[in-house]
MDTraj code that builds the backbone (N, CA, C; nanometers):
import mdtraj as md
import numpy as np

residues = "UNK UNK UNK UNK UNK UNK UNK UNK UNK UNK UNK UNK UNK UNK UNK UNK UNK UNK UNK UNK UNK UNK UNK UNK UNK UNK UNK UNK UNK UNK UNK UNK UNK UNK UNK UNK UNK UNK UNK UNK UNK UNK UNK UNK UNK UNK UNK UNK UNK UNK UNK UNK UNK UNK UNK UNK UNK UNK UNK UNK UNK UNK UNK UNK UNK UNK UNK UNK UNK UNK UNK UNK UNK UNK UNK UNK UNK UNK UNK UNK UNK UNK UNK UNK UNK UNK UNK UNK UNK UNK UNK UNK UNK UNK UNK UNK UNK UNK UNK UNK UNK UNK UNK UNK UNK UNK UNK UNK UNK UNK UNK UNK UNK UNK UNK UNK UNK UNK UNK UNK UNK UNK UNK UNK UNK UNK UNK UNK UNK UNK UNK UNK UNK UNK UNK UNK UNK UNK UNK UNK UNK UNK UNK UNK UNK UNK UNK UNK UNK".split()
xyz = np.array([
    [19.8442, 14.2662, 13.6867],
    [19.7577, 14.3338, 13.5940],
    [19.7901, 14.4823, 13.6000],
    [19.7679, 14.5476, 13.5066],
    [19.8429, 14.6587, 13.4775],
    [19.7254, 14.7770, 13.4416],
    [19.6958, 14.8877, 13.5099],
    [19.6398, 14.9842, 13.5191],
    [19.5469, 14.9862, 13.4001],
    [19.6550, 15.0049, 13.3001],
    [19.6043, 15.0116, 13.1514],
    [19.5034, 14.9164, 13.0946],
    [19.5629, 14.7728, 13.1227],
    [19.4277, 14.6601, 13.0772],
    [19.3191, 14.6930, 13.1573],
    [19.2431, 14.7502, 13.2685],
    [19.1372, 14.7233, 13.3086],
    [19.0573, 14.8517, 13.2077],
    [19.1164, 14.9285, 13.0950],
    [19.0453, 14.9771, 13.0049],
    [18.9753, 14.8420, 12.9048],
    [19.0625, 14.7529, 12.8763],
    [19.0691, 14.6224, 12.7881],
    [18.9047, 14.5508, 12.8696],
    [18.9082, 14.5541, 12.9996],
    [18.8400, 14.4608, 13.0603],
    [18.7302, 14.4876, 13.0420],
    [18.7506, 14.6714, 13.1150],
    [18.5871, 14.7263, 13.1015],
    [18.5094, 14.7240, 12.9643],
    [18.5859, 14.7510, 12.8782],
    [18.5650, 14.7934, 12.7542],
    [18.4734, 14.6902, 12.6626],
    [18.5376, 14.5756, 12.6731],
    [18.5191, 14.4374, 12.6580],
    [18.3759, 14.4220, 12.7321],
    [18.3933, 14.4165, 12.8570],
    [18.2344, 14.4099, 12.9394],
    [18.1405, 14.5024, 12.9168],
    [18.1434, 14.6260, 12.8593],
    [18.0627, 14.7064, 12.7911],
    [18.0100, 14.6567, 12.6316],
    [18.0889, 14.6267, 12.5766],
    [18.0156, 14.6037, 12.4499],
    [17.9799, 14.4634, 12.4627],
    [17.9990, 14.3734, 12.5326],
    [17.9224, 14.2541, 12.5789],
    [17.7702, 14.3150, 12.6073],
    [17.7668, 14.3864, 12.6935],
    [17.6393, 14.4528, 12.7732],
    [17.5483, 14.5393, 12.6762],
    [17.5959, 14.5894, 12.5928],
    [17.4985, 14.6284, 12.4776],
    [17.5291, 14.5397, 12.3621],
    [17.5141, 14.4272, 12.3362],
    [17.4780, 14.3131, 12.2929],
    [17.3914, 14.2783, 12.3391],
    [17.3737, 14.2566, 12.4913],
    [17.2632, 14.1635, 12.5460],
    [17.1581, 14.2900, 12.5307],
    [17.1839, 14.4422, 12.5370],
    [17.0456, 14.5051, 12.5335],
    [16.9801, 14.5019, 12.4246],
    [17.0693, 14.4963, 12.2914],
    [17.0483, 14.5238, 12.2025],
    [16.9732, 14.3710, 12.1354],
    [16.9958, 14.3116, 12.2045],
    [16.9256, 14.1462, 12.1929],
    [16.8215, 14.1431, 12.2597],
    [16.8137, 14.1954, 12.3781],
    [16.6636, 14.2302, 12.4433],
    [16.6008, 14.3463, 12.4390],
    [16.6146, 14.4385, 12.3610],
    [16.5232, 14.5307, 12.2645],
    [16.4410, 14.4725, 12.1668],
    [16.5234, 14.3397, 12.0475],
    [16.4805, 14.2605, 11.9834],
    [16.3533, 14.1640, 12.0039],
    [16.4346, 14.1063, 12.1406],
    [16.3047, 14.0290, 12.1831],
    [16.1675, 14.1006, 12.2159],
    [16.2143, 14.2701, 12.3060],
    [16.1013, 14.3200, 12.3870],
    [16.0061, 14.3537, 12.1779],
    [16.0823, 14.3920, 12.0980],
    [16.0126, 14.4793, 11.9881],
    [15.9110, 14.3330, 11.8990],
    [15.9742, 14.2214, 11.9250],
    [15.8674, 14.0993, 11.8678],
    [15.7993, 14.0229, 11.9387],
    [15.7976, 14.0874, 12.0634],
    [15.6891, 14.0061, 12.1413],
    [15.5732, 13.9748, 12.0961],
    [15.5060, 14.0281, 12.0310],
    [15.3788, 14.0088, 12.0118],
    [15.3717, 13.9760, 11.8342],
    [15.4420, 13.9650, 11.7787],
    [15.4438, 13.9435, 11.6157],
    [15.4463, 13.7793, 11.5964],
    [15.2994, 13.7946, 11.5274],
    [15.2168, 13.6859, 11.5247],
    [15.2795, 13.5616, 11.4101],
    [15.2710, 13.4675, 11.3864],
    [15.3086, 13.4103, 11.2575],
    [15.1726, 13.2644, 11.2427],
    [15.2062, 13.1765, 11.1622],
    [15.0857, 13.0812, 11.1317],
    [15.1642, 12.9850, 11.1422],
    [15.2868, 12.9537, 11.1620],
    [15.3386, 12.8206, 11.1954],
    [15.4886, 12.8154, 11.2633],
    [15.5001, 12.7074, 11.3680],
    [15.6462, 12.7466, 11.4514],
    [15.7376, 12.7746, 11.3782],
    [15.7849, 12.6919, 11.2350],
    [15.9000, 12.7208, 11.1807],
    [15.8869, 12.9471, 11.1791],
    [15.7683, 12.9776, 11.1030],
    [15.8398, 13.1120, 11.1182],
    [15.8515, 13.2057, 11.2035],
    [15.8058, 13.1600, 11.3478],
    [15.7223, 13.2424, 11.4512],
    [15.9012, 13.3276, 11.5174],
    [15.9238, 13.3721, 11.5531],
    [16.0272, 13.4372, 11.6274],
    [16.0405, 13.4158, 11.7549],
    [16.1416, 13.3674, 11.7776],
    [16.2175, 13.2881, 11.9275],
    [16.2589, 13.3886, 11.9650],
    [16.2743, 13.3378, 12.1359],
    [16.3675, 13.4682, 12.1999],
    [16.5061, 13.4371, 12.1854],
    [16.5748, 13.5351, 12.1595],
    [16.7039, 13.5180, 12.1471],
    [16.8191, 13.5371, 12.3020],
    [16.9194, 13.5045, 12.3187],
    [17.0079, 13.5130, 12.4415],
    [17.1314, 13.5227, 12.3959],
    [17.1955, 13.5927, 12.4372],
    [17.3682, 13.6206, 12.4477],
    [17.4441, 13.5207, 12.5522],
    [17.5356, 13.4506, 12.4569],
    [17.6451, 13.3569, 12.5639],
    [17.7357, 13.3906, 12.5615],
    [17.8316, 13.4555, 12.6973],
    [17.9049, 13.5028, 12.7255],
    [18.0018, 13.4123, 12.7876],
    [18.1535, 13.4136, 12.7536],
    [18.2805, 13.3673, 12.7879],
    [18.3812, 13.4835, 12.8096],
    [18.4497, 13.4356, 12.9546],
    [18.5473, 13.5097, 12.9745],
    [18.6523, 13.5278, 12.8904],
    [18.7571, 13.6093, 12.8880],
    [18.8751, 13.6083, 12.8192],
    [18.9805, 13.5804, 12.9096],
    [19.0871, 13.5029, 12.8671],
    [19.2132, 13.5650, 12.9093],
    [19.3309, 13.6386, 12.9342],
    [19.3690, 13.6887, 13.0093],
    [19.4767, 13.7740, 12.9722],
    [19.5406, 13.7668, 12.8766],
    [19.5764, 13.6739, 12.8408],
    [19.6878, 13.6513, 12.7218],
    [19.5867, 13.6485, 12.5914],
    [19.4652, 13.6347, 12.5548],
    [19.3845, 13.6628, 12.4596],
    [19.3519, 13.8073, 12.4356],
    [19.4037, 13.8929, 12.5529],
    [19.3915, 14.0192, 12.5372],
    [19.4806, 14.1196, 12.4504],
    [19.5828, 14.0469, 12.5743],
    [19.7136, 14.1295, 12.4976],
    [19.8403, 13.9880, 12.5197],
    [19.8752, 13.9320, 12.3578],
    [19.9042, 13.8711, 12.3325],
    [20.0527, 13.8640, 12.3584],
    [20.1344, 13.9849, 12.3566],
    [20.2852, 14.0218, 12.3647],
    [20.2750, 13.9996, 12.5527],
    [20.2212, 14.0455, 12.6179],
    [20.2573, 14.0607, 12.7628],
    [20.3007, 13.8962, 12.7674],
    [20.4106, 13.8918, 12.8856],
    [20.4791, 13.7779, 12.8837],
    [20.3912, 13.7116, 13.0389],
    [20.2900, 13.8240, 13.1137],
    [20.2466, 13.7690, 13.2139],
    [20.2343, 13.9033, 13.2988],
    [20.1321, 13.9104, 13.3784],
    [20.0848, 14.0202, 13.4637],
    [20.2005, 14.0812, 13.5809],
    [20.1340, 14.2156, 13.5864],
    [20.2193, 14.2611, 13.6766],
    [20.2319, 14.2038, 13.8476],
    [20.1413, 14.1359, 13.8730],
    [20.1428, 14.0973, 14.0015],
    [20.1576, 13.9403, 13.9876],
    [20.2159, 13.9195, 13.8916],
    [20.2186, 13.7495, 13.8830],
    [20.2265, 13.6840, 13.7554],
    [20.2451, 13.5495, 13.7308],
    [20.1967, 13.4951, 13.6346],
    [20.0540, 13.4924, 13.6120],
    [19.9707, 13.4478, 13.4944],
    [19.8608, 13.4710, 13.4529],
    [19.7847, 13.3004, 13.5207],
    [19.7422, 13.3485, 13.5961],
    [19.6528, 13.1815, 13.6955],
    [19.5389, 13.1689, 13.6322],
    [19.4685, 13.1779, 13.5163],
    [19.3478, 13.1327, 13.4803],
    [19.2973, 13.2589, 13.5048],
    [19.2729, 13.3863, 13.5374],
    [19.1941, 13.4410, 13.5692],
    [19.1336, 13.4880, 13.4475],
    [19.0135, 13.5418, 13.4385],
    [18.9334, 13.5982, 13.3339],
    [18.9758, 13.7361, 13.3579],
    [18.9857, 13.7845, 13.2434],
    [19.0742, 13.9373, 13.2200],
    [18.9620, 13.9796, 13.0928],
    [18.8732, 13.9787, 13.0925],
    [18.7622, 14.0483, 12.9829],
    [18.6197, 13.9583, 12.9426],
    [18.5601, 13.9901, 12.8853],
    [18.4583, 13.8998, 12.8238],
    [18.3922, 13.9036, 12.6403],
    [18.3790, 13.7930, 12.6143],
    [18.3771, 13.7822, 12.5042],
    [18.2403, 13.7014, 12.4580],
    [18.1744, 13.7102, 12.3319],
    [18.0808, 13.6871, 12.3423],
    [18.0740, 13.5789, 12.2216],
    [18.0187, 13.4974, 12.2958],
    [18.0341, 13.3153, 12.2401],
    [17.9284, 13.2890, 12.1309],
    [17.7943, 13.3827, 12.1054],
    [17.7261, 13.3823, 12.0208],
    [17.5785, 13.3966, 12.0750],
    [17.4990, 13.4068, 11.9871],
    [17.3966, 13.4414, 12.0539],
    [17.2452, 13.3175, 12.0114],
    [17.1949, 13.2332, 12.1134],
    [17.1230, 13.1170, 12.0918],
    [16.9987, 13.1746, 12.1008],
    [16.8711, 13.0776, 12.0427],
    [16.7376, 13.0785, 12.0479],
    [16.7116, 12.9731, 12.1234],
    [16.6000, 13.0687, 12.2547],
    [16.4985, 12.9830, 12.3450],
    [16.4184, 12.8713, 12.2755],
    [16.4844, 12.7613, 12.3652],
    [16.3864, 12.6325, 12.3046],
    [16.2313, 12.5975, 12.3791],
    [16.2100, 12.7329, 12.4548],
    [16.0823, 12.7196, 12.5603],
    [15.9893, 12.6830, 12.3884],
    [15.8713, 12.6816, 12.5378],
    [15.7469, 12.6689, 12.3961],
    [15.6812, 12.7822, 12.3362],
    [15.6815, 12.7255, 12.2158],
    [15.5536, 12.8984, 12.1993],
    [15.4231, 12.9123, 12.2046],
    [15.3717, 13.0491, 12.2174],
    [15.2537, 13.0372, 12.2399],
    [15.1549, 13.0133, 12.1675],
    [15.0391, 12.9377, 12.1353],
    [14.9280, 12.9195, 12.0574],
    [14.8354, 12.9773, 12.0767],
    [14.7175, 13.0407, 12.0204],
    [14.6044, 13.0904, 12.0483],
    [14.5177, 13.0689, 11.9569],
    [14.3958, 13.0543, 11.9660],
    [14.3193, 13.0762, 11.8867],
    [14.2654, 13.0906, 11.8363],
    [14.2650, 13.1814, 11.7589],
    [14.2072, 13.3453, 11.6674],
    [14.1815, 13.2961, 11.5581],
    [14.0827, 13.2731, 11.4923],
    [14.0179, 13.1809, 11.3931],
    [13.9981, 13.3384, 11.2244],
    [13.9683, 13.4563, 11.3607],
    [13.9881, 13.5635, 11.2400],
    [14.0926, 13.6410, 11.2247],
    [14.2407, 13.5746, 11.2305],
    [14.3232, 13.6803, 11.2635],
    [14.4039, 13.6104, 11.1257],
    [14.4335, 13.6842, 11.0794],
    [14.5137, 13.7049, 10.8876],
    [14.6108, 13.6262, 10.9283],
    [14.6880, 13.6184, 11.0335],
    [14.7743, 13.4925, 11.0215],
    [14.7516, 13.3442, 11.0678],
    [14.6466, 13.3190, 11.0799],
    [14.5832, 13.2192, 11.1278],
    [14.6261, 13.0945, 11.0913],
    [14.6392, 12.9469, 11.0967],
    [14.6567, 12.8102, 11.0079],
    [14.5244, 12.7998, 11.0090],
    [14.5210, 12.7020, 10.9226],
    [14.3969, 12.6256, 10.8703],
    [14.3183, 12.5697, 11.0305],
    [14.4239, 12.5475, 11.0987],
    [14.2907, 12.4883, 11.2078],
    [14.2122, 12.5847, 11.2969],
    [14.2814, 12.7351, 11.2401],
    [14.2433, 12.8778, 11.3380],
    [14.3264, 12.8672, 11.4835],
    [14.4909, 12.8585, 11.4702],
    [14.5686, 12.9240, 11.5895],
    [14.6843, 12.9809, 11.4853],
    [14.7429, 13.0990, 11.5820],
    [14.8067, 13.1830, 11.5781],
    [14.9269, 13.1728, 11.6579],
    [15.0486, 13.1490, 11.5753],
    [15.1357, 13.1437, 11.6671],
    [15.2321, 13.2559, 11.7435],
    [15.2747, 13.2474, 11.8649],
    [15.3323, 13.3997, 11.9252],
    [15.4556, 13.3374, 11.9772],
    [15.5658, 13.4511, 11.9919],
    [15.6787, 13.4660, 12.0072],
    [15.6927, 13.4085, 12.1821],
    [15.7992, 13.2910, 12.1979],
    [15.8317, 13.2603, 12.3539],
    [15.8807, 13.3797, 12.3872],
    [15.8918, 13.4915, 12.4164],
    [15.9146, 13.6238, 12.4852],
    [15.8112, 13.5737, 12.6357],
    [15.9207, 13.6420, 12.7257],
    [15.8959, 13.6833, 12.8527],
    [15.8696, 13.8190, 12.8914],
    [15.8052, 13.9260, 12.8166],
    [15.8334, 14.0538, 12.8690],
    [15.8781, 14.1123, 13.0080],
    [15.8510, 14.0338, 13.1011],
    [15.8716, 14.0562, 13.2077],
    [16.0398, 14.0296, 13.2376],
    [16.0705, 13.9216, 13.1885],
    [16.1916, 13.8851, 13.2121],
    [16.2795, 13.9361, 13.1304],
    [16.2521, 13.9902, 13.0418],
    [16.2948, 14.0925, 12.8988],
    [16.3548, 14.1960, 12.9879],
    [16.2480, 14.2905, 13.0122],
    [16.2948, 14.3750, 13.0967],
    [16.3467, 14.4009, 13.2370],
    [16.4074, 14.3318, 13.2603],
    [16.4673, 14.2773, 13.3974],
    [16.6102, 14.2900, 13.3502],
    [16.6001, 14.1872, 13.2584],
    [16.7311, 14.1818, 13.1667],
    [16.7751, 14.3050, 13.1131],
    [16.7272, 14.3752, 13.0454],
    [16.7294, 14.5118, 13.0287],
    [16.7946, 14.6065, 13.1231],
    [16.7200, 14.6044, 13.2714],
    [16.7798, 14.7198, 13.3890],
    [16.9177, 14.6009, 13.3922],
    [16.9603, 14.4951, 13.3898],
    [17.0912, 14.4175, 13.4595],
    [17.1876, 14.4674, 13.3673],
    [17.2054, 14.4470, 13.2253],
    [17.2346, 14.5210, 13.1434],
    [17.3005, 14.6629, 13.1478],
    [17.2109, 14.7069, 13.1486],
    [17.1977, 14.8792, 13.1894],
    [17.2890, 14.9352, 13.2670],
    [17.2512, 14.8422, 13.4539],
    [17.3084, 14.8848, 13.4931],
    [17.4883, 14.8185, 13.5005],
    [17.4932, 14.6831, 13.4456],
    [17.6564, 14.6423, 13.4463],
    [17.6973, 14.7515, 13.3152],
    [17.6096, 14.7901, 13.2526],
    [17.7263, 14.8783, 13.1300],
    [17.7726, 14.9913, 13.1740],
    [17.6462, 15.0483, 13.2822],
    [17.6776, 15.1517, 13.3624],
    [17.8360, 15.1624, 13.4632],
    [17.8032, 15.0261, 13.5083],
    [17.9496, 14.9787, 13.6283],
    [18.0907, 15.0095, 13.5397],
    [18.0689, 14.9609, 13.4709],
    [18.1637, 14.9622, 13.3553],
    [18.2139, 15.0830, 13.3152],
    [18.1160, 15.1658, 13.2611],
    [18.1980, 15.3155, 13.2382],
    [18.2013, 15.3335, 13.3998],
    [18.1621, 15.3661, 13.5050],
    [18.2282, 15.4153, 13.6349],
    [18.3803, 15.3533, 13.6850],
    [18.3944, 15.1911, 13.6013],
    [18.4917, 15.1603, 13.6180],
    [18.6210, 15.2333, 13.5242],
    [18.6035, 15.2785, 13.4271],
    [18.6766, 15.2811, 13.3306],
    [18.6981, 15.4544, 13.4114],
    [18.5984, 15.5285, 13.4525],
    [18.6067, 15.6514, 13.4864],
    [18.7164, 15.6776, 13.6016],
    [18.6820, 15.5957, 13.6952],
    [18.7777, 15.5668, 13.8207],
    [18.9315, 15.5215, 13.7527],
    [18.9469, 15.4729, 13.6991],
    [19.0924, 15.4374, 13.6251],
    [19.1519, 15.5725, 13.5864],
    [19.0698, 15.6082, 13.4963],
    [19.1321, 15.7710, 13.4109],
    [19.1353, 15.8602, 13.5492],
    [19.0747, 15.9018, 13.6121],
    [19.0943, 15.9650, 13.7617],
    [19.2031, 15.9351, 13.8276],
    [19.2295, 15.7771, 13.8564],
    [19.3775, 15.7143, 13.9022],
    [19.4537, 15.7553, 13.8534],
    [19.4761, 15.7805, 13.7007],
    [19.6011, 15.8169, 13.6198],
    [19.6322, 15.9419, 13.6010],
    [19.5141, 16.0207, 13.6166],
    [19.5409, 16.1422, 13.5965],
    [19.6456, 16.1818, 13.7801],
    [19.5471, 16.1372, 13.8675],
    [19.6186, 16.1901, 13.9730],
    [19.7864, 16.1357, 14.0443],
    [19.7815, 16.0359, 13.9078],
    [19.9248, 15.9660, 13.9109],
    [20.0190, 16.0492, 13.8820],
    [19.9567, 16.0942, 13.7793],
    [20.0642, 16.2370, 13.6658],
    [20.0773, 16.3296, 13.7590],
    [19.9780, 16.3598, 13.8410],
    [19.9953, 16.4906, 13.9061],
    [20.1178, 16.5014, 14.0367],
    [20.1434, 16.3294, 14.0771],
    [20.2133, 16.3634, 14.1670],
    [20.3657, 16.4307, 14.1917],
    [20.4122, 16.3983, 14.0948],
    [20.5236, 16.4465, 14.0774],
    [20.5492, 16.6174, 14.0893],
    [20.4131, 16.6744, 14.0857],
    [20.4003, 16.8432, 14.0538],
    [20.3958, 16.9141, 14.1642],
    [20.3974, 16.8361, 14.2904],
    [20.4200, 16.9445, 14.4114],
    [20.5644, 16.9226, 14.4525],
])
top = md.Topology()
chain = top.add_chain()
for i, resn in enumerate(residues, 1):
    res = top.add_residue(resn, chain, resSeq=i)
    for name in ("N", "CA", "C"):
        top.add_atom(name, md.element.get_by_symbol(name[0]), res)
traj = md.Trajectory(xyz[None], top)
């Protein structure tokens, strides 16, 4: 693997990672948005994530610098994003404008708690990610430099 792809890797694992925040902003912002029947009520949503391969990366390389390419995952890619089949919540609010006829109210399967959990994991792998990508450009720069004494 070659200096240069672990820009490919990080890069890749960063915009994976604001996907999932940006999917659990979604969930945290409809937690509580009420509807009158399951079909329209709002599910929590989740990001499914698949590795990449090297060779899905960069298609010309004939095989890594320290080897042939063994299966390893060389980035991540994002497989699509599914709705929680938990249950939702019922209540019921007999005076609330979205009510059914029998007086319940239906609410969004959101976990807030687990929302935001997801959120700091997020956060902080997008974080890892630029420190990774930072540490690389640092490597290279002080690569260039050696030649100068």
């Amino acid at each position: 693997m070659s200096l240069g792809s672990i820009f490919d890797i990080a890069g890749s694992g960063m915009t994976a990672q604001s996907l999932r925040m940006n999917t659990t902003a979604s969930n945290i912002a409809n937690a509580e948005t009420a509807s009158s029947s399951t079909e329209m009520a709002y599910r929590a949503r989740k990001p499914v994530f698949a590795a990449i391969q090297q060779s899905m990366i960069n298609p010309d390389s004939q095989g890594l610098a320290f080897g042939d390419d063994n299966g390893s995952g060389a980035g991540v890619r994002v497989e699509g994003i599914v709705e929680s089949d938990a249950e939702l919540q019922m209540r019921y609010q007999p005076g609330h404008p979205a009510a059914n006829e029998d007086g319940y109210v239906f609410y969004p399967n959101v976990n807030v708690v687990e929302e935001m959990a997801d959120m700091m994991s997020s956060s902080r792998s997008f974080q890892l990610n630029v420190d990774v990508m930072n540490t690389a450009k640092s490597m290279m720069q002080r690569i260039l430099t050696l030649g100068q004494q």
